[in-house]
KOLVEX-35417 format. One line per 4 residues: number of its first residue (from 1); their letters; for each residue x, y, z of C-alpha. Coordinates in steps of 0.2 Angstrom, whole numbers. Layout:
# KOLVEX-35417
NUM> a> X,Y,Z  ... .
***
This chain:
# KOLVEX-35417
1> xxxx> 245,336,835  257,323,844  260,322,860  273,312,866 .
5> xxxx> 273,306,883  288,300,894  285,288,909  293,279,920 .
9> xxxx> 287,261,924  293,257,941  296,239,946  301,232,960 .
13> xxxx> 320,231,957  322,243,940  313,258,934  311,258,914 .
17> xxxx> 310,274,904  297,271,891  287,282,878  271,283,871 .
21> xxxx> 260,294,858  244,303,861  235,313,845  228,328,851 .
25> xxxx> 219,342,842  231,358,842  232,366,858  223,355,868 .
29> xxxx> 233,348,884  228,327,886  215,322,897  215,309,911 .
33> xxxx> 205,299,897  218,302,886  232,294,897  220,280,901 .
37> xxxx> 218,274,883  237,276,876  242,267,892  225,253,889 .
41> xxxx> 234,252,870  250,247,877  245,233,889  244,242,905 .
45> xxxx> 228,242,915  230,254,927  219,271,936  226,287,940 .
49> xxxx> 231,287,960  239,307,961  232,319,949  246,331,953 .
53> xxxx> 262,320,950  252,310,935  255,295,944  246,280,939 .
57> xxxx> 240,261,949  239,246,941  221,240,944  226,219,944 .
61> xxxx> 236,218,961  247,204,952  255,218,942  274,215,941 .
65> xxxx> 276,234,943  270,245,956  265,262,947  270,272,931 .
69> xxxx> 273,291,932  274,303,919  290,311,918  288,325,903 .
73> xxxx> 275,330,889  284,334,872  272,342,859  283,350,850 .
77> xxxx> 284,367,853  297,376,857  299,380,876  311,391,881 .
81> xxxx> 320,389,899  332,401,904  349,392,906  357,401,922 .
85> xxxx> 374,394,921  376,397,903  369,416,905  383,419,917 .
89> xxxx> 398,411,910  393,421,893  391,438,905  410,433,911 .
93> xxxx> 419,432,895  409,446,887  419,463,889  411,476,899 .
97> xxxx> 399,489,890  404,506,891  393,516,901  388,533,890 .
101> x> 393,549,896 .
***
């Protein structure tokens, strides 16, 4: 199963929205490992520095950006998130229901 993974790499005067792909077996959620190597294939060095937020360090101190964080995790399932707004505006325009007697 793919996993795309959105991140940010934060420099000093820009952040950059990048992507990257991880294979995993189906219904596995990546590891630390994981991240590690997709990030190791795309040139960056780095070690994770907040297990919470998925924020990651670059080990070289000379790194030209100052961390990369992990934004969102698309495998491709569908998700489903209440839209709120939506939900109400339909409720508005929809005539009432007639209560039975």
């Amino acid at each position: 199963m793919e996993c795309i993974v959105h991140f940010d790499v934060v420099h000093p005067d820009q952040v950059k929205e990048l992507r990257g792909l991880i294979m995993l077996e189906a219904g596995k959620a990546p590891t630390e490992a994981d991240f590690l190597g997709m990030f190791k294939d795309m040139g960056y060095e780095l070690r994770l520095s907040d297990k919470d937020k998925l924020v990651f360090t670059p080990l070289n101190a000379n790194a030209d950006y100052k961390e990369i964080r992990i934004r969102n995790l698309d495998t491709g399932e569908d998700t489903y998130v209440e839209d709120r707004n939506l939900k109400s505006v339909i409720s508005n325009l929809l005539p009432p229901q007639s209560k039975p007697l």
